[in-house]
C-alpha positions as CSV (number, residue, x, y, z in Angstrom):
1,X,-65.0,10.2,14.9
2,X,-63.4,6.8,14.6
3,X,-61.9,7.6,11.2
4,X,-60.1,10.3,12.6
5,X,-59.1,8.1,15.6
6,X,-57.9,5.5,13.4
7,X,-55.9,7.9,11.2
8,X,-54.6,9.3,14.6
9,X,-53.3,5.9,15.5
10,X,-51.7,5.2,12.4
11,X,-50.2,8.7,12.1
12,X,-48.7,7.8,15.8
13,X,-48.0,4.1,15.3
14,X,-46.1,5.7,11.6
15,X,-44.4,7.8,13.7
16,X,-43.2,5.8,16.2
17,X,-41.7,3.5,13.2
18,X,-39.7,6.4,11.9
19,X,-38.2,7.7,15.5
20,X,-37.2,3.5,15.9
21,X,-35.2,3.6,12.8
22,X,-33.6,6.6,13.3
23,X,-32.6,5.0,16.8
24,X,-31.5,2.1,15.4
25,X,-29.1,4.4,13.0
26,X,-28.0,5.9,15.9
27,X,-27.1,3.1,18.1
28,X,-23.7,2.4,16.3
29,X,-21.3,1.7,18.3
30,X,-18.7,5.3,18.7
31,X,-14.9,4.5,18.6
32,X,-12.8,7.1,19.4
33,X,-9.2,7.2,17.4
34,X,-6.3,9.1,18.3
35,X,-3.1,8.7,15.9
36,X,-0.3,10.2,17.4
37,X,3.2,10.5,17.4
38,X,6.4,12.6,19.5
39,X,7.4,14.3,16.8
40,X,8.9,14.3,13.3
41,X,12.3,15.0,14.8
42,X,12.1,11.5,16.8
43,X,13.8,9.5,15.2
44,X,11.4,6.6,13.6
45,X,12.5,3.1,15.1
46,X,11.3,-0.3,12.9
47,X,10.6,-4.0,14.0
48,X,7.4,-2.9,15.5
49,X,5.1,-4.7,13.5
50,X,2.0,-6.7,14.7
51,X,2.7,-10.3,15.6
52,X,6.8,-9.6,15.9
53,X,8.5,-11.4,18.1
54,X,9.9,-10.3,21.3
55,X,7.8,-6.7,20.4
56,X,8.7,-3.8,22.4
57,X,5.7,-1.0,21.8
58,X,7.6,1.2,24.6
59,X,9.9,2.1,22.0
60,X,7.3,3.1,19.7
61,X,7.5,7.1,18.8
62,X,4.1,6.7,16.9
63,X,1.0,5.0,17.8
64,X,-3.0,4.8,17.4
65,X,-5.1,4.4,20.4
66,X,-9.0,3.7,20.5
67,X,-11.2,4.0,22.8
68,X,-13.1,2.0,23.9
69,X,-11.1,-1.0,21.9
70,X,-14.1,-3.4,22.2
71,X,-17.4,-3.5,20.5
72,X,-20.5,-5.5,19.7
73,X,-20.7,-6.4,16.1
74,X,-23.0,-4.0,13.6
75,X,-22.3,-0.7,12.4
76,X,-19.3,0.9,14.2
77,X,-18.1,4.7,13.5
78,X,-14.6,5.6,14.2
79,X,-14.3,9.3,14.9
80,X,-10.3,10.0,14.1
81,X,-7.9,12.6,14.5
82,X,-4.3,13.3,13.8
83,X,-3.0,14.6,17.0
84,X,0.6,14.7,15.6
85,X,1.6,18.6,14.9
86,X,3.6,18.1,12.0
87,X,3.0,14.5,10.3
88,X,0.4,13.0,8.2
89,X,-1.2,9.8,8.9
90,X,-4.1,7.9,8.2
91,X,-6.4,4.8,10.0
92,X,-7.1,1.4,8.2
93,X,-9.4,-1.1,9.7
94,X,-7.6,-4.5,9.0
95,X,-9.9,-8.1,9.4
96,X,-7.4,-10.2,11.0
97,X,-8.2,-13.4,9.5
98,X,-5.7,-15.4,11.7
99,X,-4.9,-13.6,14.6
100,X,-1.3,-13.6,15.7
101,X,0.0,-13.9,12.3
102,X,2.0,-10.8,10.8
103,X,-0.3,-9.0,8.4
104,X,1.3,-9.3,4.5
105,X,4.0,-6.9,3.8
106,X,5.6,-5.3,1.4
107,X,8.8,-4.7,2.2
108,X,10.4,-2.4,-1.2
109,X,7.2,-0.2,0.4
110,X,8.0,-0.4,4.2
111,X,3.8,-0.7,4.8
112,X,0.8,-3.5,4.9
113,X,-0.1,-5.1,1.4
114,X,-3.5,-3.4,1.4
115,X,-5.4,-5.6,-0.7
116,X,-4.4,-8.6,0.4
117,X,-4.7,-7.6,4.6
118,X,-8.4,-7.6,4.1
119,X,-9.2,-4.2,4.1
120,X,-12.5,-2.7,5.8
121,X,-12.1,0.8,5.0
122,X,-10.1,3.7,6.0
123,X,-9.9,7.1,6.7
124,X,-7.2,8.2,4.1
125,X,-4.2,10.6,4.8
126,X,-4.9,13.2,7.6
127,X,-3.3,16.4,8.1
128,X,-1.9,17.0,11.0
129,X,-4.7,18.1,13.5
130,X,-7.4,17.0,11.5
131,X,-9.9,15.1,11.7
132,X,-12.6,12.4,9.5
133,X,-15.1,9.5,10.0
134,X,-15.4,6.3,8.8
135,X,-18.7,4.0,9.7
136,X,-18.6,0.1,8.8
137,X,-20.4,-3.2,9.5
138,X,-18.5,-5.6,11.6
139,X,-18.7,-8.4,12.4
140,X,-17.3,-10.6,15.4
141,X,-13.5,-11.0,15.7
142,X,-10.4,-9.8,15.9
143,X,-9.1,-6.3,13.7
144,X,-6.2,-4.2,13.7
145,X,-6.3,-0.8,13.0
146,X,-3.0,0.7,11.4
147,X,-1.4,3.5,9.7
148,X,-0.2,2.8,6.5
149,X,1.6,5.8,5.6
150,X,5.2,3.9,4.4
151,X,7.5,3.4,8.0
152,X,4.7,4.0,10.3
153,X,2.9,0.5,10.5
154,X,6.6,-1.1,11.2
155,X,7.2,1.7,13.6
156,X,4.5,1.2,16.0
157,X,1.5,2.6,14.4
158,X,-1.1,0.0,15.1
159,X,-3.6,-1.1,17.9
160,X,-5.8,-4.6,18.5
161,X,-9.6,-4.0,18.4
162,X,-12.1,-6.6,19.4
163,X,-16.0,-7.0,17.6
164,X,-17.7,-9.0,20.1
165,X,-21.3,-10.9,18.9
């Protein structure tokens, strides 16, 4: 009988191991992403970069919100859709190494040198009302989640996020 009792509390204690992890999957943080815009007829202003001075996001036709825009650092998941009816766009999740300073650009491109930003990952080029995932380690700091699609990063298309520890 105590065999069976031991096996019993293995089997549970086993079991209990395997529901923990799968909490611990769960408990990434959620970010919800909306990238939208007013339209492809507005017309698309520039100078709206991160870190520009005297920046003026009410004149911004296209932009990214996130909610909530602070986390704690470890896995995060970014649910995103395109909300815009009749323009691609896409979400980047930019490290920014030095906060306050204009990520690099490449200006024959009109969008963010990629490579050289720090790039975390992305959910590439959405259709309009569409919808993808991206999950990533973070840790603390300071990020900046764009669009990258060429015009819409210098038009507005970008929001601070915070990874607290």
């Amino acid at each position: 009988m105590r065999t069976i009792s031991r096996r019993a509390a293995l089997g549970l204690a086993a079991a209990m191991l395997v529901a923990g992890s799968a909490g611990a999957v769960q408990a990434a943080a959620l970010v919800q992403i909306s990238l939208w815009d007013k339209g492809a007829s507005m017309e698309m202003p520039m100078g709206l970069a991160y870190a520009v001075p005297g920046l003026d996001l009410a004149k911004a036709t296209m932009g990214i919100t996130a909610s909530p825009g602070t986390v704690k650092a470890g896995q995060v998941t970014f649910n995103v859709k395109n909300d815009s009816k009749d323009t691609i766009h896409e979400m980047i999740v930019m490290y920014l190494a030095d906060p306050g300073k204009p990520l690099p650009y490449l200006e024959a491109e009109n969008r963010v040198d990629e490579d050289r930003a720090g790039d975390k990952g992305e959910v590439s080029e959405l259709d309009p009302g569409k919808s993808g995932a991206l999950t990533v380690e973070l840790k603390a700091g300071k990020y900046l989640l764009i669009c990258n699609v060429p015009g819409h990063y210098g038009a507005g298309m970008w929001v601070e996020f915070t990874v607290h520890p």
